[in-house]
C-alpha positions in Angstrom: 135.4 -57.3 14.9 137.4 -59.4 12.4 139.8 -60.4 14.3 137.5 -62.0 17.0 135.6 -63.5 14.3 138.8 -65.1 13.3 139.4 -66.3 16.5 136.2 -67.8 16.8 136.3 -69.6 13.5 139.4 -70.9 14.3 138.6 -72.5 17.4 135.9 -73.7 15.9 137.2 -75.8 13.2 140.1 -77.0 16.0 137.4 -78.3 18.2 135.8 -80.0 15.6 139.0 -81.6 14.3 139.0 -82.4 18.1 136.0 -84.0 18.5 136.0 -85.9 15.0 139.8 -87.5 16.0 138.0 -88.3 19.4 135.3 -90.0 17.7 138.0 -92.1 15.2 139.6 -93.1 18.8 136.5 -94.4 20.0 135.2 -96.0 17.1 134.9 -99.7 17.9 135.9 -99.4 21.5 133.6 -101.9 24.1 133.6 -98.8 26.7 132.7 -101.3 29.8 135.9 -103.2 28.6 137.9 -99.9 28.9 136.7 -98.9 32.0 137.6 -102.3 33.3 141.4 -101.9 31.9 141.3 -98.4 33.5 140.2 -100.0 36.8 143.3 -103.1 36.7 145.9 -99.9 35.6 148.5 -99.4 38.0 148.7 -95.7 38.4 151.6 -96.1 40.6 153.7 -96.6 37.3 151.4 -94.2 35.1 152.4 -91.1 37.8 156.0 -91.7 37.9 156.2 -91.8 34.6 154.3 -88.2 34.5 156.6 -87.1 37.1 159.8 -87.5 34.8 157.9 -86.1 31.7 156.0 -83.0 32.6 158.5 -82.0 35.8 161.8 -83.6 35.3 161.6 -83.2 31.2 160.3 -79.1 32.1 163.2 -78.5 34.3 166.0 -79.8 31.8 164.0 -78.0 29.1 164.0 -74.8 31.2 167.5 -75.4 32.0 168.5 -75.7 28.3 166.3 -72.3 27.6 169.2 -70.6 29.8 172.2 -71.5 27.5 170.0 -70.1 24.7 169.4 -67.0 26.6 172.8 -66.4 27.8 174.1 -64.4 24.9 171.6 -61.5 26.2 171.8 -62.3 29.8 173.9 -64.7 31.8 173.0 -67.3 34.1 169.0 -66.2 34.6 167.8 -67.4 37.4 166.0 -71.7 37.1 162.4 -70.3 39.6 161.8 -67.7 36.5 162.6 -70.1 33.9 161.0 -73.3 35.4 157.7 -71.0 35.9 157.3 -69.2 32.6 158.2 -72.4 31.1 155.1 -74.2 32.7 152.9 -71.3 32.6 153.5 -71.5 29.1 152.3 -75.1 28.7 149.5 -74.2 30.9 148.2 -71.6 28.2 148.9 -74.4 25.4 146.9 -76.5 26.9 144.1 -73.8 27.4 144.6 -72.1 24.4 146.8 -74.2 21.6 149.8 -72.4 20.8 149.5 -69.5 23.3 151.5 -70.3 25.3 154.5 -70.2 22.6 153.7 -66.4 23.1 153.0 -66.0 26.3 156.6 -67.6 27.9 158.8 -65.4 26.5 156.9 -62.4 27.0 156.5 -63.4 30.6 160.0 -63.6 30.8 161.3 -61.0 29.3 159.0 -59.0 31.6 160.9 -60.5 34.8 164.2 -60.0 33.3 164.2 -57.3 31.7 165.2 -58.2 27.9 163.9 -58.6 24.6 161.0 -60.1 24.3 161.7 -60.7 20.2 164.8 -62.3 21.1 163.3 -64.8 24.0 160.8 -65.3 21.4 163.6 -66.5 18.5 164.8 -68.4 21.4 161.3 -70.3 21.8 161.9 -70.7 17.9 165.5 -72.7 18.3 163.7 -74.5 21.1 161.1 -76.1 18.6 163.9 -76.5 15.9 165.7 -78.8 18.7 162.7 -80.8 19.5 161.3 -81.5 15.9 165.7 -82.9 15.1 165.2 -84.6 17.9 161.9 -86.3 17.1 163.1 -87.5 13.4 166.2 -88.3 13.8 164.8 -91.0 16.5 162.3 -91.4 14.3 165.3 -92.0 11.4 166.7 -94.7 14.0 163.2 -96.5 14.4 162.9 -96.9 10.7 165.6 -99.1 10.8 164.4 -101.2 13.4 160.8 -101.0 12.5 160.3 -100.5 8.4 158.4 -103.3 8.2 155.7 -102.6 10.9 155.6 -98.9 10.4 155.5 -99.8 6.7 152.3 -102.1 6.9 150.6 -99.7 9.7 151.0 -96.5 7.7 151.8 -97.2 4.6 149.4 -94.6 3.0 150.7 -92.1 4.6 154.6 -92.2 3.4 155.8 -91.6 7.2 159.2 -92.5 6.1 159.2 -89.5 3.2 157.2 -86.9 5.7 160.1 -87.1 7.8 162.6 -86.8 5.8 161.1 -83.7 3.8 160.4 -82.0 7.2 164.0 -82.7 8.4 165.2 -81.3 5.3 163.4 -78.0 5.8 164.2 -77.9 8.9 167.8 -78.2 8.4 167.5 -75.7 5.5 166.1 -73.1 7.5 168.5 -73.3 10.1 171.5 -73.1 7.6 169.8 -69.5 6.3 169.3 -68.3 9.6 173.1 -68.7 10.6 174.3 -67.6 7.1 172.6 -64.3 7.9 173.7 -64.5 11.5 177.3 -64.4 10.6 176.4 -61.2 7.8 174.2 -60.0 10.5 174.8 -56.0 8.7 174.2 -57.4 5.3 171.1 -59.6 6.8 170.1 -56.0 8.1 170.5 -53.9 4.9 168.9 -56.6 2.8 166.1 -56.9 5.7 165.3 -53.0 5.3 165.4 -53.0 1.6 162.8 -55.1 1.0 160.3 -53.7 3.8 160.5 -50.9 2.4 159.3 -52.2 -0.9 156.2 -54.4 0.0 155.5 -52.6 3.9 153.7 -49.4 4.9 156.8 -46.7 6.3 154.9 -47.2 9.9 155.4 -50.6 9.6 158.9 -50.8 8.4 161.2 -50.0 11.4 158.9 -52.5 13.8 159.5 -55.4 11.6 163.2 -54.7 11.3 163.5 -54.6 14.3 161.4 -57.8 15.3 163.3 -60.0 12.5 166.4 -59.1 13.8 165.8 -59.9 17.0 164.6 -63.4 16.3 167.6 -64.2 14.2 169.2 -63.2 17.3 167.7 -66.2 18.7 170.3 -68.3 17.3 172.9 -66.2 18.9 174.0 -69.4 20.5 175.9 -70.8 17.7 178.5 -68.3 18.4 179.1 -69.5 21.6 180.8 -73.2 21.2 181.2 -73.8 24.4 177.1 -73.7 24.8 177.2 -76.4 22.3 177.6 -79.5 24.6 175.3 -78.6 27.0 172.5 -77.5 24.8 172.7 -80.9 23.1 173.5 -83.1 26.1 170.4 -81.0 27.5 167.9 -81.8 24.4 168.7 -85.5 24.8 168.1 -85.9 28.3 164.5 -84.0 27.6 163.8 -86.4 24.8 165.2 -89.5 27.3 162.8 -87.8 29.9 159.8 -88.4 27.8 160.9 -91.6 26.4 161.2 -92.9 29.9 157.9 -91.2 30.7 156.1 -93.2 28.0 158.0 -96.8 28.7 156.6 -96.5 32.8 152.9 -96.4 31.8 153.7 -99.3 29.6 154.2 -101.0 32.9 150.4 -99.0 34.5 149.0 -100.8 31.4 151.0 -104.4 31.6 151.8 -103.6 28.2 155.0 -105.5 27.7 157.1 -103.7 24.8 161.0 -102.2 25.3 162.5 -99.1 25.6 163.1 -98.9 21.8 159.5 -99.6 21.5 158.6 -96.2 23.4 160.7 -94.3 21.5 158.4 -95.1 18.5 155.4 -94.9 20.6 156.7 -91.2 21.6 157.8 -90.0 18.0 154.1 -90.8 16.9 152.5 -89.0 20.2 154.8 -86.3 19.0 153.5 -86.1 15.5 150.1 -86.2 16.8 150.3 -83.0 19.4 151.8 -81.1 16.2 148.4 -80.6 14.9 147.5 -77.4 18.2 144.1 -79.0 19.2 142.4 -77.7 22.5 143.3 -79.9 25.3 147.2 -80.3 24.4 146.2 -81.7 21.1 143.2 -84.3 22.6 142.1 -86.4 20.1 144.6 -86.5 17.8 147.0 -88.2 21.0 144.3 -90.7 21.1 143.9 -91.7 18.2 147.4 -92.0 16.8 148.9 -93.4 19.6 146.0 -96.1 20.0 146.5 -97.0 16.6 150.1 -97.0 16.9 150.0 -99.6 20.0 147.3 -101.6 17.9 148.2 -101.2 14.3 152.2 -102.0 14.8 152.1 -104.0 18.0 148.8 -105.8 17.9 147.5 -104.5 21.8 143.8 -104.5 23.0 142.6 -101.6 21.1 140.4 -101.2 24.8 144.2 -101.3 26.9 145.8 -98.9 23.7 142.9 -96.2 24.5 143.2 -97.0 28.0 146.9 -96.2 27.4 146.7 -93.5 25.3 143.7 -91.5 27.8 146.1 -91.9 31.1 148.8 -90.8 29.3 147.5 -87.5 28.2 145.6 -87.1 31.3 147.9 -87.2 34.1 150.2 -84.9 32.1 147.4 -82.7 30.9 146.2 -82.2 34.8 150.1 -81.7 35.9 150.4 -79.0 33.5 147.5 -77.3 34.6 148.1 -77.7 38.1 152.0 -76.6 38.1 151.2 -73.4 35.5 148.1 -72.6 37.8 150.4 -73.0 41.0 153.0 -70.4 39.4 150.0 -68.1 37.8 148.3 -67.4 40.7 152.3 -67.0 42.6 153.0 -64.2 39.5 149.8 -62.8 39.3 149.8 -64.3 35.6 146.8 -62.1 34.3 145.2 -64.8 31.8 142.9 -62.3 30.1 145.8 -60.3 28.4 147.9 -62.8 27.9 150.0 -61.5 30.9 
């Protein structure tokens, strides 16, 4: 009872955060002037750059997920990747943060192996992506201190980052320090859940933390290096490319480097897990982005901003629906 009150209160307060960052979105916004911008968008441009995003971007991303994988089991095959990857984002989208759940279990199921460690796996995965989005971030700075400066000032964009970034590097270091002293990680693991955990508790956890430190099993494979990073920039490169086409839907006339702002600040917003893949909080920042830094239409920015997040909202849902109904994906249990 408890827990599905906690539930409930949580998806709550997550749609109303949704609908309040909505609301800042909208505020001021002629709506007959963004329908009309909607009408002139060329959706040619908008789709192709969802194409390379949500399928191209999935497939290297599914495709990198192997080399993290293949410590425990080499060379799994791309159809059970690709689909547990975007039956994952489906159930992000449906449910926020499900789906970071939901993947590996489905895939350990198919193949056979453990669903802690595809799980630590999911965990490196996010690692990658939030280096990735600050050290871009790191390069914009350079280029843009000024605008981001006046824009956001408030909020110290320039510090977040680098605190985060810091943390995450930190963690990281700990995880392969223990990784190399995996028995001493293990002894020092059991000692203290045997201080602060109930004995029926004990062993499960052991066994769970060790098996997401195994996650990062990679590092001791050098020659997965290359390809992991050559695959996390090409991802990154997929979405960058993604947001510079609809540019072009919108007549918005910025540059490549430009994007990669635009995407490190539609990348901070879908942090916050709001229903929808993070609606709302997508709209908002990346409107004011386009407005505050750039000076576009606030009308065309929402316009932007809405076509964006649609098309690759609907090709998530489509393509994880498409391989649900394939697997028999059993949404009520989470499998």
């Amino acid at each position: 009872m408890f827990q599905k009150f906690k539930k409930i209160l949580r998806f709550s307060i997550l749609s109303l955060l949704l609908i309040f960052f909505m609301y800042l979105a909208f505020k001021g916004i002629d709506i007959n002037e963004l329908i009309l911008q909607l009408k002139r968008s060329n959706y040619l441009w908008a789709i192709s750059g969802m194409l390379i995003g949500s399928v191209i971007g999935s497939y290297f991303r599914a495709l990198r997920w192997r080399y993290l994988l293949n410590p425990v089991k080499k060379n799994i095959g791309m159809n059970n990747l690709f689909s547990s990857v975007m039956i994952g984002y489906m159930m992000n989208a449906l449910i926020p943060r499900s789906g970071e759940v939901s993947r590996p279990v489905l895939l350990a199921k198919k193949e056979n192996i453990s669903k802690a460690f595809c799980f630590g796996t999911i965990v490196v995965e996010r690692i990658f992506d939030m280096l990735s989005m600050f050290i871009v971030f790191g390069i914009c700075l350079f280029f843009f201190r000024q605008k981001l400066s006046d824009a956001f000032g408030e909020f110290n964009l320039e510090g977040i980052s680098l605190y985060f970034s810091a943390a995450i590097l930190l963690f990281v270091l700990i995880v392969v320090i223990m990784l190399f002293n995996l028995e001493k990680t293990e002894i020092f693991v059991e000692k203290i859940s045997k201080k602060i955990l109930p004995q029926r508790f004990q062993e499960k956890i052991h066994k769970t933390f060790i098996s997401l430190i195994s996650g990062f099993l990679f590092v001791k494979s050098p020659k997965s290096y290359f390809p992991i990073f050559s695959l996390t920039i090409l991802i990154w490169l997929c979405y960058a490319v993604s947001t510079y086409f609809t540019f072009f839907a919108f007549n918005i006339n910025l540059t490549f480097l430009d994007a990669n702002l635009i995407l490190t600040l539609m990348s901070f917003a879908m942090t916050l897990p709001l229903p929808g893949n993070s609606a709302g909080t997508f709209h908002f920042l990346t409107k004011t982005a386009l407005v505050s830094i750039y000076g576009i239409n606030a009308e065309v920015a929402l316009g932007y901003a809405t076509v964006s997040h649609l098309l690759g909202l609907i090709a998530l849902l489509v393509i994880g629906f498409y391989y649900s109904i394939k697997e028999n994906f059993k949404f009520n249990t989470g499998l």
